[in-house]
Phi, psi and omega in degrees: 000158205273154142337323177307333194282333217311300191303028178256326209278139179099346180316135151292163201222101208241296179222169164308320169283013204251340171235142167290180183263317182280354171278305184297335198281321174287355146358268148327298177293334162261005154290340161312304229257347171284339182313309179262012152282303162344318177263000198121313221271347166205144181284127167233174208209000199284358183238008184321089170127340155289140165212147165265176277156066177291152137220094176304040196307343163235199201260153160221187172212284144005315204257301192331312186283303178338284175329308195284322162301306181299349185268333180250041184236331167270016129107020176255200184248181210206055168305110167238138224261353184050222177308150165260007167276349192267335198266188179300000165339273213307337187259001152134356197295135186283158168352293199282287164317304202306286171334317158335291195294318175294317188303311218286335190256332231250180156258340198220127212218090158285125195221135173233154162202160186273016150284086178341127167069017171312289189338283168310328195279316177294311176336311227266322175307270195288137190287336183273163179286146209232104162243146203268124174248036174134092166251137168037232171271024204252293185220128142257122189248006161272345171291314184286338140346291171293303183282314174284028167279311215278324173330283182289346100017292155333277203244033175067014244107176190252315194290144171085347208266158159287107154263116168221138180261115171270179162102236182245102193279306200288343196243314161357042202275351146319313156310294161324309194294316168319296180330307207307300160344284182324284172345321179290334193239039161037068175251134169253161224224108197228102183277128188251124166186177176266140188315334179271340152269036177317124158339149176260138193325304175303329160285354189261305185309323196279334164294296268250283182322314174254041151107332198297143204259103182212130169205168186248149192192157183252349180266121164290335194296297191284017066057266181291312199283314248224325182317127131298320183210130165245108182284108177251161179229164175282135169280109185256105195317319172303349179259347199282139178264008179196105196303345158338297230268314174285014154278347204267283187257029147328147143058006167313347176201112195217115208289109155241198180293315220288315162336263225275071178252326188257024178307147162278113161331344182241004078045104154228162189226140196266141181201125188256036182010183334272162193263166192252278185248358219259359199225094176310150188252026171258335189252016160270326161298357182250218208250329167286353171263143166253344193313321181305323164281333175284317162314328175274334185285356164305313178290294192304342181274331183276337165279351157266334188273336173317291167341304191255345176259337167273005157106344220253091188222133147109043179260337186278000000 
């Protein structure tokens, strides 16, 4: 393994912009080297004596097990802090205890919440490492990981493909973190949405400004002919502070067979779940969904960086 990795180990793992492009790539690359442990087809022992730390504030289903597979596909143990209504939450404990109190068990600290920048704030508290599985609308950057895992995997690269992201650009933070990503790996970058879920202007300015080939449009139809990968997302109700407003644009959009006839055959399509309506379920048989495999490749990504942020690299 290259000197590049050295610099991970002990790393907060926060936002996405927080990597270089040569960051991302060493990732990827030992998530290569995670697969067939990932998968079973070999046994590791290398995290033996170790332990994460889910801690959760909101529901996951997805980032928790991953997480919780990949420490015990390396052979560690898995503290999960569970409902959070059940802990010392609920009696008024602030954040900054909580994190504390968890370093103190823990080697690793995975944390998702609903406050945009819970995540840093927990880094800058606990002396163990902190990776952020989701704060509020703001960044997931192991999700964004994972999926440009699944990009190259998919179609044999990264650099150069059309990528569109549809759905709810604005509430999205899967999105965000993606854009910014792509934009490193000269992706042109094509946002689909109803004028009220737009990227929000500053993440369009801020790819733009480094360089990134990104534009916008409400039309899917035109799209789909040109698209490598269509990342679709849920209009996610929970975040609308007026439920009026997530009513107004339900269902704005919804991916079937009939669509993608005019699809590029090779063409795949992303979904970093879960969906609600947004995905005909007719359209899990045929060749362009992937969400699933996407799903799964959340364990070899997440076992690299678990790897690569304790130190433990060039053992496979």
């Amino acid at each position: 393994m290259s000197s590049g990795a050295e610099k991970f180990k002990g790393r907060d793992i926060i936002s996405i912009n927080d990597f270089g492009r040569e960051d991302i790539e060493i990732v990827l690359t030992v998530a290569d080297k995670m697969l067939p442990y990932a998968l079973g087809r070999k046994t590791a022992e290398v995290m033996r004596g170790r332990v994460l730390s889910t801690v959760f504030f909101e529901p996951s289903t997805r980032t928790r097990l991953s997480f919780s597979t990949a420490m015990l596909r390396l052979g560690g143990s898995v503290l999960d802090v569970g409902d959070i209504t059940r802990t010392s939450v609920k009696k008024g404990e602030t954040l900054a205890d909580t994190i504390r109190m968890i370093e103190a068990y823990s080697d690793i600290i995975v944390l998702r919440h609903s406050s945009e920048g819970a995540a840093r704030f927990a880094s800058k508290v606990s002396k163990k490492p902190v990776i952020n599985a989701g704060d509020g609308t703001g960044q997931h950057p192991t999700q964004t990981l994972l999926d440009l895992y699944t990009i190259k995997k998919e179609l044999g690269g990264i650099e150069g493909k059309t990528i569109a992201l549809l759905g709810d650009l604005k509430y999205g933070r899967t999105v965000h973190s993606l854009a910014y990503a792509l934009a490193k790996f000269n992706a042109k970058i094509i946002l689909v949405s109803p004028p009220e879920l737009q990227m929000p202007a500053e993440i369009v300015r801020e790819i733009r400004e480094s360089g990134g080939d990104v534009w916008e449009t409400d039309d899917i139809s035109s799209v789909i002919k040109v698209a490598d990968v269509l990342y679709v997302t849920r209009i996610q109700k929970e975040r609308f502070p007026d439920p009026e407003e997530y009513l107004k644009i339900a269902g704005s959009y919804k991916i079937t067979t009939e669509l993608l006839e005019n699809a590029k055959k090779s063409l795949i399509i992303m979904h970093p779940l879960p969906r609600v309506d947004e995905i005909d379920v007719d359209v899990d048989e045929t060749k362009h969904a992937v969400y699933f495999k996407q799903a799964f490749y959340g364990v070899p990504v997440r076992m690299a960086l678990i790897c690569l942020i304790l130190g433990e690299v060039g053992w496979w």
